[in-house]
Structure formats: C-alpha cells, structure tokens
KEDRENLUM-475617 format. One record per residue (C-alpha): residue number from 1; residue in three letters; chain; y, x, z. Coordinates in nm, 3 decimals, padded with zeros to 5 digits. Example, Ala and Ser with C-alpha at 12.3 -4.5 7.8 and 13.67 -1.06 7.14 Angstrom:
2
[1; "ALA"; "A"; [-00.450; 01.230; 00.780]] [2; "SER"; "A"; [-00.106; 01.367; 00.714]] 
***
This chain:
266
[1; "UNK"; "A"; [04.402; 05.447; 06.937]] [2; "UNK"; "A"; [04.744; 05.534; 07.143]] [3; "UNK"; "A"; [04.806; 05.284; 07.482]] [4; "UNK"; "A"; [04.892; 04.945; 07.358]] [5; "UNK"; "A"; [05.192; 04.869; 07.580]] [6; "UNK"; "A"; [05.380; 04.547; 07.476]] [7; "UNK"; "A"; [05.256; 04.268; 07.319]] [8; "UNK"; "A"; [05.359; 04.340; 06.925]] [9; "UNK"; "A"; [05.068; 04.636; 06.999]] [10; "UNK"; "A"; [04.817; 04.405; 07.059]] [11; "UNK"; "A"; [04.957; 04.115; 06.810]] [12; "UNK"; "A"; [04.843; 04.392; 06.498]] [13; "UNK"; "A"; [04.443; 04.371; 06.601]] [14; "UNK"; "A"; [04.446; 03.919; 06.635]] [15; "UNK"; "A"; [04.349; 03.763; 06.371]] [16; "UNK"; "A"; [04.673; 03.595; 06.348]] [17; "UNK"; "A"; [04.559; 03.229; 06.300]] [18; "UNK"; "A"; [04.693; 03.065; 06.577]] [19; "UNK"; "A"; [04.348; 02.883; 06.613]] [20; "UNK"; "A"; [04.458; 02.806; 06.972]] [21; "UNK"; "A"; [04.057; 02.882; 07.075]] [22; "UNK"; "A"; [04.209; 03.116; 07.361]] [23; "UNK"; "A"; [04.385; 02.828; 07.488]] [24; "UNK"; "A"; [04.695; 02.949; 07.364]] [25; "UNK"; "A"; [04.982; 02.801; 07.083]] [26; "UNK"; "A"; [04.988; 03.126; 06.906]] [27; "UNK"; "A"; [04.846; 03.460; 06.852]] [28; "UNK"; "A"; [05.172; 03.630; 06.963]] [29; "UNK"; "A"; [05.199; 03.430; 07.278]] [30; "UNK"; "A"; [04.803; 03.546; 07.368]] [31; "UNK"; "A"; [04.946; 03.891; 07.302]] [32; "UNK"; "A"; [05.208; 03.873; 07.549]] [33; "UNK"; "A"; [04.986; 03.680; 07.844]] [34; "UNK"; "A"; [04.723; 03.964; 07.764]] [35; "UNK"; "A"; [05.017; 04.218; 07.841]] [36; "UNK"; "A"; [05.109; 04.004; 08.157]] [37; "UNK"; "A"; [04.755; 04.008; 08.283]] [38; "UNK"; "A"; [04.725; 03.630; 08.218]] [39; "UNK"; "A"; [04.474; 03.632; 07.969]] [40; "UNK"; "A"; [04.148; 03.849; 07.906]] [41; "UNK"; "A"; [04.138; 04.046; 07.551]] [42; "UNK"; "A"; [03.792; 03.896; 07.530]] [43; "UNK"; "A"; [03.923; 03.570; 07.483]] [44; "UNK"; "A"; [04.025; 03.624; 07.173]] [45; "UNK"; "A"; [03.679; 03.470; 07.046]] [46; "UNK"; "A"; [03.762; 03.581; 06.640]] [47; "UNK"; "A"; [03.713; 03.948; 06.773]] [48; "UNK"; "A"; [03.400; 04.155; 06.784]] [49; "UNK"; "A"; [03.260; 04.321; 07.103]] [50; "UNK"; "A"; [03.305; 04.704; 06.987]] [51; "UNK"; "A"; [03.698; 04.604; 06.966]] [52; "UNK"; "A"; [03.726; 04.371; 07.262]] [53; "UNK"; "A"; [03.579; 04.683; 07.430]] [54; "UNK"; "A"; [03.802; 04.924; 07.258]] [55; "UNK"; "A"; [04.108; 04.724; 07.321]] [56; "UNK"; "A"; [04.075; 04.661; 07.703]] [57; "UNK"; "A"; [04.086; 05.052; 07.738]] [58; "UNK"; "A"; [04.383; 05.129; 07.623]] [59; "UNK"; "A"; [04.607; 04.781; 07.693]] [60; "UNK"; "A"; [04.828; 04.863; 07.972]] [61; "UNK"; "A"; [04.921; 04.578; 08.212]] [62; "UNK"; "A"; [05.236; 04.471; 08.328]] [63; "UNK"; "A"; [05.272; 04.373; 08.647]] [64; "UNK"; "A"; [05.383; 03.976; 08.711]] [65; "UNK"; "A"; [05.662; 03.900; 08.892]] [66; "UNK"; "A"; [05.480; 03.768; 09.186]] [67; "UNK"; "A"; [05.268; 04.090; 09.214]] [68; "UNK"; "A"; [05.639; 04.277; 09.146]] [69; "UNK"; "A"; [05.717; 04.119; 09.480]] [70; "UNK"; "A"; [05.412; 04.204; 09.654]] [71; "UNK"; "A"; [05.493; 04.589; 09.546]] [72; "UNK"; "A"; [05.844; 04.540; 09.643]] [73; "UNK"; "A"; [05.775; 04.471; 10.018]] [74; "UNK"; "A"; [05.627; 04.739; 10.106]] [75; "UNK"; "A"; [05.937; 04.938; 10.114]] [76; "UNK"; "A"; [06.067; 04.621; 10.316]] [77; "UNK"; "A"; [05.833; 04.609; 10.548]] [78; "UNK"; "A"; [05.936; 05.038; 10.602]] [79; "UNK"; "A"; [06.290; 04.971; 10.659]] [80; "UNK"; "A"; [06.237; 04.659; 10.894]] [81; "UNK"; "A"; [06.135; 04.905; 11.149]] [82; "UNK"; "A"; [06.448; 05.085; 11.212]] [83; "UNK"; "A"; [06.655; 04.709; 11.269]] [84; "UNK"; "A"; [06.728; 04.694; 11.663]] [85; "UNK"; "A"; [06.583; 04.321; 11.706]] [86; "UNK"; "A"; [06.741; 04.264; 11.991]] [87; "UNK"; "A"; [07.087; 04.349; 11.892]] [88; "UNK"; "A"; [07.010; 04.096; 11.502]] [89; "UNK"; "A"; [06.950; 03.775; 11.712]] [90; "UNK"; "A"; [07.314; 03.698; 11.678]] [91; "UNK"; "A"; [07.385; 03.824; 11.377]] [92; "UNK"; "A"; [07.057; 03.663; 11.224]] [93; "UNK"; "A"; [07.091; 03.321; 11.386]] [94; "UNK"; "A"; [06.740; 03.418; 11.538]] [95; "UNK"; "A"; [06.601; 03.392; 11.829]] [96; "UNK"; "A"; [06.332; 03.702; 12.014]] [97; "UNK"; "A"; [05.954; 03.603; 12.078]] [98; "UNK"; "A"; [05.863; 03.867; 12.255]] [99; "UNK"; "A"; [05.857; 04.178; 12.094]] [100; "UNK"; "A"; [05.896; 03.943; 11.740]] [101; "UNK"; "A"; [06.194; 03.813; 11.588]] [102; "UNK"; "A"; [06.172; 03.455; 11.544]] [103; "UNK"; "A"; [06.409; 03.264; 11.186]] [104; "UNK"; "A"; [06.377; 02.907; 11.141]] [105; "UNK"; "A"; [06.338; 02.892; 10.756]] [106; "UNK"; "A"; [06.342; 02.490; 10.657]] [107; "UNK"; "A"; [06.279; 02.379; 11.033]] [108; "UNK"; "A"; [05.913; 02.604; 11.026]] [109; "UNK"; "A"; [05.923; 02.907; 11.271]] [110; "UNK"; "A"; [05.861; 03.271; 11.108]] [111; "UNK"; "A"; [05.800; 03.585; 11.315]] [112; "UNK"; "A"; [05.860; 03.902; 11.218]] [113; "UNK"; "A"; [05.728; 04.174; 11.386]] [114; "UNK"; "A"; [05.836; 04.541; 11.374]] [115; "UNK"; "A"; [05.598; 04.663; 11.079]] [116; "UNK"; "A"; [05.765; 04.349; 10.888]] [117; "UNK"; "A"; [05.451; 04.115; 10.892]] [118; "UNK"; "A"; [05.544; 03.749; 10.919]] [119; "UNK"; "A"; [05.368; 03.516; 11.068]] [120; "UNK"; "A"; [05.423; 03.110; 11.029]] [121; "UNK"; "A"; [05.222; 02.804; 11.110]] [122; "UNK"; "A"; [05.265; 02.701; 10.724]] [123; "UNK"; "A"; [05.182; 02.890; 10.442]] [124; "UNK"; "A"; [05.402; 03.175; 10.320]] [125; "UNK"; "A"; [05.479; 03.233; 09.940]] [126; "UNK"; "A"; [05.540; 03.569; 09.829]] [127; "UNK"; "A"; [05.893; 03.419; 09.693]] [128; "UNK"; "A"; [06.020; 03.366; 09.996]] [129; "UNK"; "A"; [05.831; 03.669; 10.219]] [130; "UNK"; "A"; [06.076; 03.902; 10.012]] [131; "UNK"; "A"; [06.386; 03.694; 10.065]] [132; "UNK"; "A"; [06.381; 03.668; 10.423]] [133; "UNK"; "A"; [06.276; 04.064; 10.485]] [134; "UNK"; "A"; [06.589; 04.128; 10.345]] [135; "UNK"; "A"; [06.775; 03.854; 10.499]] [136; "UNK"; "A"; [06.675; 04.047; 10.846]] [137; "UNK"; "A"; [06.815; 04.403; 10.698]] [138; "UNK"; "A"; [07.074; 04.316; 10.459]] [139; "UNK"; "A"; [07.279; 04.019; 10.688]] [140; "UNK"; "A"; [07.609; 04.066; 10.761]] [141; "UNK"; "A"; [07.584; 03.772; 10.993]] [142; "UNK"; "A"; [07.901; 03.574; 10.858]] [143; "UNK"; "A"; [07.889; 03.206; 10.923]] [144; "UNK"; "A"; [07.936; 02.925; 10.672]] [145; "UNK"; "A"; [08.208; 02.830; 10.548]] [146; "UNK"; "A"; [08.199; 02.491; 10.477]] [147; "UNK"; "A"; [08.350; 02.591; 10.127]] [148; "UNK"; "A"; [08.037; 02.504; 09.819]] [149; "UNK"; "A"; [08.028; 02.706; 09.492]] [150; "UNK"; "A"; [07.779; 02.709; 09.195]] [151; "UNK"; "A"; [07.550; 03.007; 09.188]] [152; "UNK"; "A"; [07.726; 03.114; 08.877]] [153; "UNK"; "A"; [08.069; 03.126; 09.045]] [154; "UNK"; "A"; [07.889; 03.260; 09.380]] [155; "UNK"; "A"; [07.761; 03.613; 09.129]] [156; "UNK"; "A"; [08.031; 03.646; 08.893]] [157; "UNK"; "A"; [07.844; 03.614; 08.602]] [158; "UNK"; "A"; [07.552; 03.800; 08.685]] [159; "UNK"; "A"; [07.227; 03.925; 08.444]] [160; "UNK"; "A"; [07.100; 03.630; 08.693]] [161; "UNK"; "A"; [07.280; 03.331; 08.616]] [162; "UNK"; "A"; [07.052; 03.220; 08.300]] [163; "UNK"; "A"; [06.731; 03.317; 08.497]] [164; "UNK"; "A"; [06.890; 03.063; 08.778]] [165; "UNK"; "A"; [06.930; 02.771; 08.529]] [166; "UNK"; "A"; [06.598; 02.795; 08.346]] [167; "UNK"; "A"; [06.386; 02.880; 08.609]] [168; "UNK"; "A"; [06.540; 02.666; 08.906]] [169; "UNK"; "A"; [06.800; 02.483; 08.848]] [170; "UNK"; "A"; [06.637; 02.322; 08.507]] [171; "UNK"; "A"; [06.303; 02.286; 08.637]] [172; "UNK"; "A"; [06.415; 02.114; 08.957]] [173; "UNK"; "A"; [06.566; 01.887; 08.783]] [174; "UNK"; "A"; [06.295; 01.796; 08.615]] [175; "UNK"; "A"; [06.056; 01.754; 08.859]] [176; "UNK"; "A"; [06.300; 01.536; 09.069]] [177; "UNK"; "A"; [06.287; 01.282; 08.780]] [178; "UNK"; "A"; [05.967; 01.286; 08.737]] [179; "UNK"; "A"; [05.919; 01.241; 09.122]] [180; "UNK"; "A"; [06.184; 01.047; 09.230]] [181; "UNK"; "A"; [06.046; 01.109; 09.678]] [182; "UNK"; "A"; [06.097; 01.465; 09.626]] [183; "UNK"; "A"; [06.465; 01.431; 09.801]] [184; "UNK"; "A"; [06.277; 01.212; 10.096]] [185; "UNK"; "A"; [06.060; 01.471; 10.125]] [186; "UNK"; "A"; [06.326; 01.760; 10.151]] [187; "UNK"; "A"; [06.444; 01.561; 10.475]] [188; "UNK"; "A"; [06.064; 01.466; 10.647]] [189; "UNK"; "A"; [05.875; 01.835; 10.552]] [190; "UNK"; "A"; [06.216; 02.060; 10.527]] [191; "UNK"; "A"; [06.462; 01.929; 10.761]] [192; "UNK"; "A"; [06.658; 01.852; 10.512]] [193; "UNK"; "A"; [07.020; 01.652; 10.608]] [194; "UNK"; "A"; [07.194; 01.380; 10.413]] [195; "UNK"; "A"; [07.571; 01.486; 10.328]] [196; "UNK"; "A"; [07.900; 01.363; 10.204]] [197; "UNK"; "A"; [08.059; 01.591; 09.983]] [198; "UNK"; "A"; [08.359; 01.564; 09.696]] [199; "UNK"; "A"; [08.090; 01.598; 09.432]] [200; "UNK"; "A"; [08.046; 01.264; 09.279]] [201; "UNK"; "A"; [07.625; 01.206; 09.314]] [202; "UNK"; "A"; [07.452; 00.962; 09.449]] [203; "UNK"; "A"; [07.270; 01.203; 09.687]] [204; "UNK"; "A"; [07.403; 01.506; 09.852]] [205; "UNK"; "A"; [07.116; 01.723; 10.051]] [206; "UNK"; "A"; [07.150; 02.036; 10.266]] [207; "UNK"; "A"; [06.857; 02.246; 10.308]] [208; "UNK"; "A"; [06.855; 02.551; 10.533]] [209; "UNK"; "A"; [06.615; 02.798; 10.425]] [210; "UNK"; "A"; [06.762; 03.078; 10.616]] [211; "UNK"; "A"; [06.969; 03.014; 10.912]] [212; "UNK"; "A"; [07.269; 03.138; 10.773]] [213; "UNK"; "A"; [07.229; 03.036; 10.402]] [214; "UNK"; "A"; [07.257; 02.665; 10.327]] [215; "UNK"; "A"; [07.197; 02.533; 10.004]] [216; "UNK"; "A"; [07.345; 02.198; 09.894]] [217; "UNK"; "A"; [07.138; 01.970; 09.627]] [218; "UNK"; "A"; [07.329; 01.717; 09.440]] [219; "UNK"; "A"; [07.152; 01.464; 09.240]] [220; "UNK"; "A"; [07.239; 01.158; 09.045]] [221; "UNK"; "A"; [06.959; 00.924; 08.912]] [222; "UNK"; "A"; [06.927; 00.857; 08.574]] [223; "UNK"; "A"; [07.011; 00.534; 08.414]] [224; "UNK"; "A"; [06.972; 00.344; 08.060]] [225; "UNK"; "A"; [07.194; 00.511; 07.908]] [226; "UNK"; "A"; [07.297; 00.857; 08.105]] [227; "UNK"; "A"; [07.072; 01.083; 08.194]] [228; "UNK"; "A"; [07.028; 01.208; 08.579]] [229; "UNK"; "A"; [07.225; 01.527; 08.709]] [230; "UNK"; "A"; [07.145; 01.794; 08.922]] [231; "UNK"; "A"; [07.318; 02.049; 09.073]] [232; "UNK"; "A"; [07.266; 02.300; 09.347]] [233; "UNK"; "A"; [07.569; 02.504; 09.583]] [234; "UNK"; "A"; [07.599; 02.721; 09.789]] [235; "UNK"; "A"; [07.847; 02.821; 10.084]] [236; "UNK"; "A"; [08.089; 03.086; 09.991]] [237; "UNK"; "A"; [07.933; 03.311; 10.279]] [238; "UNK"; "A"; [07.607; 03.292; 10.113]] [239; "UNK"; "A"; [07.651; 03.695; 09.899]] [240; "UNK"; "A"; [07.769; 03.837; 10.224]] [241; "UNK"; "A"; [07.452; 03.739; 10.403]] [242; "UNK"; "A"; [07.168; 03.779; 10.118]] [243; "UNK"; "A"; [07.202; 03.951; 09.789]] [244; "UNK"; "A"; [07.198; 03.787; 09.457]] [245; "UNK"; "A"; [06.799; 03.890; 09.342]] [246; "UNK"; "A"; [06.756; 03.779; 09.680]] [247; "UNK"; "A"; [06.909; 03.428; 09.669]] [248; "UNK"; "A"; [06.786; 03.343; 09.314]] [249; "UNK"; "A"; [06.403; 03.473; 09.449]] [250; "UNK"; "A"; [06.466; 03.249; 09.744]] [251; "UNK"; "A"; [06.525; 02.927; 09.517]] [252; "UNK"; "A"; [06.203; 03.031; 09.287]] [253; "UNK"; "A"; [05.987; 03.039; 09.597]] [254; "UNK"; "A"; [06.173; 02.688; 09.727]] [255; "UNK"; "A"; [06.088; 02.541; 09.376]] [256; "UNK"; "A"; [05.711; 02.642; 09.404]] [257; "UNK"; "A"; [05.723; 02.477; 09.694]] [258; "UNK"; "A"; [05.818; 02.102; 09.583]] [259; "UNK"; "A"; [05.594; 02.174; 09.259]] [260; "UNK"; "A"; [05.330; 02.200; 09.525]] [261; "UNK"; "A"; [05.430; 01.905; 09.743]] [262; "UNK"; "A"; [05.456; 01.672; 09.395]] [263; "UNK"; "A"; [05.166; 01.768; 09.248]] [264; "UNK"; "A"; [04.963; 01.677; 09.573]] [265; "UNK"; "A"; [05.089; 01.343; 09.581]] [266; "UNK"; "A"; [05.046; 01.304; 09.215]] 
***
C-alpha cells in the first residue's frame, strides 16, 4: 500500500455509509479530518484492527493551519534578532522595556524580546503571535490615514479576499447576532472606541490591534424585516504597515477571540 496523502486515498478503504458513528456527516468529510489530523483512522468503527493498523502507517498528515503558524515563526522569531529595537520605537508606535520592545495590541501590553518571544499578561493565540512578529520586521511605520477601505479594495483582489469573507467577515457577523454585547465588549476588554463615520450603521467601532493598524467594525442590527449588516475597514495605510496573509491572520486570531469571550458568557 503506497502513502495515502489526500483524503480521496483514504475515502477508497470507508465503508462509504455515512453512518455518522465517527461523529462525522459523511465518509468523505472523515477522510479529509483524518488527513487534517482531526480525526483518528480508528474511529472509523466499520473497520477491522489489521486495517486500522495498516492504514495509520501509511496516512500522511497535513499540518493545520494553526500548527502552519507555529512552524512559520520560527523563521520569525530568527529574523527579529537583527531589528535595532531602539531605532523601531518610532516607527512601531512602541515603546522599550528594557532590553524588550513593548506594542499595545487592543490596550494589553506585549513584549518582545530579541529571540522574538512575547510575553503578555493575557493569553496569546498563535493567530495573532505571527501577525505582530511581522508587524515588528515588516512596518514601514506610516501613520493612518483617516481614509477606510474594504479589505477587498485594501488587496486588489487577492487569493485572500474569499478566505476574508467566509472565515471573518461572515462568521463575525454571525456571532454578533447571536450575541448582541459582543460590540460592548470590544470597548470594556479591547479598548475599543465608538466612531462617526459616512457609513450608514447604527454602530461604528475602532479597534486597534496593532498600534498602527486600526480596524473599523460597522454593524447594523437586524430588524423584522431586514436582516443585520456587518462590515469591517481598514485605513488605507494598513498594506504599507502589515502584509495581506498578515492582516487577514490578524482578523482570524481577533475572531477566535470574541468566539471565546461569547461562548463564556453563554
């Protein structure tokens, strides 16, 4: 039996039943969280041992995006130590802690020191480690503009653009209906700021979750007969001071964020 690399190789040896005992809709969908590393071969309870056994040897794994992350700061943390912290303060909208450069991210304090390890009195997601590493290297320092865009305008059409509507933009939206405090919340826990703005919503928010990269939530409430409206901007300086896979990683990380916060008060 050859390496069973995607999830059609594994699909051939299921039973193909969809009896949902793995805890999955369908066979196919097992096969693909098996690939991902989601799911165990062996829960495939139709299967005998000799092939569970059999299988597991030869399936190879992909990586998830959160452990792609992990893998991708190493490199990161490499290059952090050639940036002259003294000289980024400005440029960063920092400030130095010693021998550790210090970014408010969402009004919470995050040192950095010069082997790239951050350090923060709140928890730190993997979504948003990555994001702000490169925020320190990449930063060309330009301040805001005052000027919003969409993220679609903001990357010119980028392979990123649907990946930002389905798995932020859609999703936040959402969850804000479904927990209608979420925006009070972005102002108590993220130092979040009310603002007026020539988009017609019934809430405008600005969040800063890097010093120089605001991020501008508009919501409208649903009603009887319209349904609610959410969208999120950014300031036309934001591509100059964090790259696109940055920014869109950044929002992912922000979003597992208010999953958490909702589902604690839920």
């Amino acid at each position: 039996m050859s390496q069973l690399s995607n999830p059609l190789d594994i699909y051939k040896f299921l039973p193909k039943s969809n009896c949902k005992a793995c805890g999955v809709a369908t066979c196919l969908a097992f096969a693909a969280a098996v690939i991902k590393g989601e799911k165990r071969i062996n829960e495939c309870s139709p299967l005998n041992d000799d092939l569970i056994r059999e299988l597991d040897e030869k399936i190879v794994k992909h990586p998830s995006p959160e452990e792609q992350l992990k893998q991708a700061l190493v490199p990161l943390k490499k290059a952090i130590a050639s940036v002259d912290f003294p000289a980024s303060v400005q440029r960063l909208g920092a400030s130095l802690t010693g021998d550790k450069l210090t970014i408010k991210s969402l009004g919470k304090d995050f040192s950095v020191d010069s082997e790239g390890t951050i350090t923060s009195p709140c928890h730190i997601n993997v979504w948003v480690a990555a994001p702000l590493l490169n925020y320190i290297i990449d930063s060309a320092g330009k301040d805001p503009s005052g000027k919003w865009v969409t993220f679609r305008e903001l990357s010119h059409e980028t392979v990123w653009d649907s990946f930002f509507e389905q798995r932020f933009e859609k999703p936040l939206k959402q969850l804000t209906d479904s927990y209608p405090d979420l925006i009070e919340d972005m102002i108590y826990i993220f130092n979040g700021k009310h603002v007026e703005s020539k988009f017609s919503f019934d809430i405008s928010l600005v969040l800063h979750p890097l010093p120089k990269l605001p991020i501008l939530f508009c919501y409208t409430k649903p009603t009887e007969d319209i349904d609610s409206k959410l969208n999120v901007f950014f300031d036309t300086s934001a591509k100059d001071n964090l790259k696109i896979d940055s920014i869109y990683r950044l929002c992912v990380g922000l979003l597992t964020m208010f999953q958490k916060i909702a589902s604690s008060h839920t």
